[in-house]
Every structure is written in structure tokens, then in C-alpha cells.
C-alpha positions as CSV (number, residue, x, y, z in Angstrom):
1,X,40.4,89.4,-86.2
2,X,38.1,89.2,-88.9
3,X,36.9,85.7,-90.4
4,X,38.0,86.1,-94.1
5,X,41.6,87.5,-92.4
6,X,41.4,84.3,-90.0
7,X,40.3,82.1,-93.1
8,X,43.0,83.8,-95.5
9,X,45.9,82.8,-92.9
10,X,44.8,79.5,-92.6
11,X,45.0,78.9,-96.3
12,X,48.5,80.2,-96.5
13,X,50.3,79.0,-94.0
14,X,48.3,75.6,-95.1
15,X,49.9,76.1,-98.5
16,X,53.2,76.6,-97.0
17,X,53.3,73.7,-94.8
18,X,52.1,71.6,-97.7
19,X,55.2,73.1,-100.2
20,X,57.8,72.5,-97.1
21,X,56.7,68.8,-96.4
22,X,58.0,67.8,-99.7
23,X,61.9,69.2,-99.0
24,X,62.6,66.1,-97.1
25,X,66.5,65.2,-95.5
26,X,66.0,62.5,-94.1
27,X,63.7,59.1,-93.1
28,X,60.9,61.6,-91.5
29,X,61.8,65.0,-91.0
30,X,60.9,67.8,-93.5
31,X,61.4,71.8,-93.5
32,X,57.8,72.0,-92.6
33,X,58.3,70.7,-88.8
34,X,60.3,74.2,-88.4
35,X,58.0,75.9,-89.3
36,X,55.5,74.7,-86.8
37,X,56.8,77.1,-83.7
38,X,56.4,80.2,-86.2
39,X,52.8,79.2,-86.9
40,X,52.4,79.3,-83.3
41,X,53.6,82.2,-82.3
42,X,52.3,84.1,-85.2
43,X,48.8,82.6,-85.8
44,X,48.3,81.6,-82.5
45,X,46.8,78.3,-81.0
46,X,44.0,78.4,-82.9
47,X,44.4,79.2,-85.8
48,X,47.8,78.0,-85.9
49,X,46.5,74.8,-85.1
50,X,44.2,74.7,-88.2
51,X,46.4,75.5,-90.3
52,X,49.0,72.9,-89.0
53,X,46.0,70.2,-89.4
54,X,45.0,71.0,-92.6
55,X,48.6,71.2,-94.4
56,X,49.8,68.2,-92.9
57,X,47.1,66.2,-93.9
58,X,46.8,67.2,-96.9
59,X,50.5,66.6,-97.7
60,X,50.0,63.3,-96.4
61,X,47.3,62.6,-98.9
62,X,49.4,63.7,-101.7
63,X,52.7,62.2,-100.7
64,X,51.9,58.9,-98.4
65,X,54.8,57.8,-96.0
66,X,54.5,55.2,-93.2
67,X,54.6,57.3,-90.4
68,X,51.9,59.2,-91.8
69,X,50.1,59.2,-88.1
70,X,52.9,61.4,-86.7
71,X,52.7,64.0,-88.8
72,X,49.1,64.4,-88.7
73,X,48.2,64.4,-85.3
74,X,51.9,65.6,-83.5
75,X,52.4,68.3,-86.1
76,X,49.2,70.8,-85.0
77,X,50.0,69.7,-81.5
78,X,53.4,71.0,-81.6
79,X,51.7,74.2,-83.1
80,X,49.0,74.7,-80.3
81,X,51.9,74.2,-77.9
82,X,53.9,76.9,-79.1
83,X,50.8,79.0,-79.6
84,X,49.5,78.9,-76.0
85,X,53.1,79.5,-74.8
86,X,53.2,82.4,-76.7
């Protein structure tokens, strides 16, 4: 895949994840964690992962919430999981 394709996705799915963390129901959850198995299985581990990183802390930074850890670091886990057992 080419790097700008690779670069393009990342951005996206960033911008995505970022949009979906603010529809919140509840103390922690957001639309955003559902979206992490179809960044993995689409994007792969890799770049799934990146793109899971990136959003999430950047929503972070925007919106703060005490659990602020979980989201950043379980978040692109959860993606590289479902990316390598795609």
C-alpha cells in the first residue's frame, strides 16, 4: 500500500474516532470503542493501531475525562488485536 494511501487512512479513521468519542451514553463508553474492531479488520494492525492512537488521544486532549489512561492506551490495543486476528 502506498504511503500517502497508508497516511490518508490514518487521518480518516483518526477523524472518525475523534467525531465518535464525543457521542457518549454513559460514565465511559462512547460510539468510538465500536468502531475499534472495524479499524482492525479493515486497516489492519498497523495502521489500525495508528489511527486508533492518534484519535483517541487527541479526543482526549480536547474533551478531558478521568479515565483518560484507558482510552488511550486500551483503545489501539483493542485495534491491534482485532487486526492481527484478522
Amino acid at each position: 500500500m502506498r504511503k500517502s494511501l497508508q497516511l490518508s487512512l490514518i487521518a480518516v479513521f483518526a477523524a472518525l474516532h475523534v467525531v465518535l468519542y464525543f457521542v457518549s451514553f454513559g460514565l465511559w463508553r462512547n460510539w468510538g470503542i465500536y468502531l475499534e474492531a472495524i479499524e482492525g479488520i479493515i486497516l489492519g494492525p498497523r495502521i489500525g493501531f495508528l489511527a486508533a492512537f492518534f484519535g483517541s488521544s487527541i479526543a482526549r486532549f480536547v474533551k478531558p475525562d478521568p479515565l483518560w489512561m484507558f482510552g488511550i492506551f486500551a483503545e489501539p490495543l483493542s485495534v491491534l488485536m482485532a487486526g492481527f486476528l484478522a
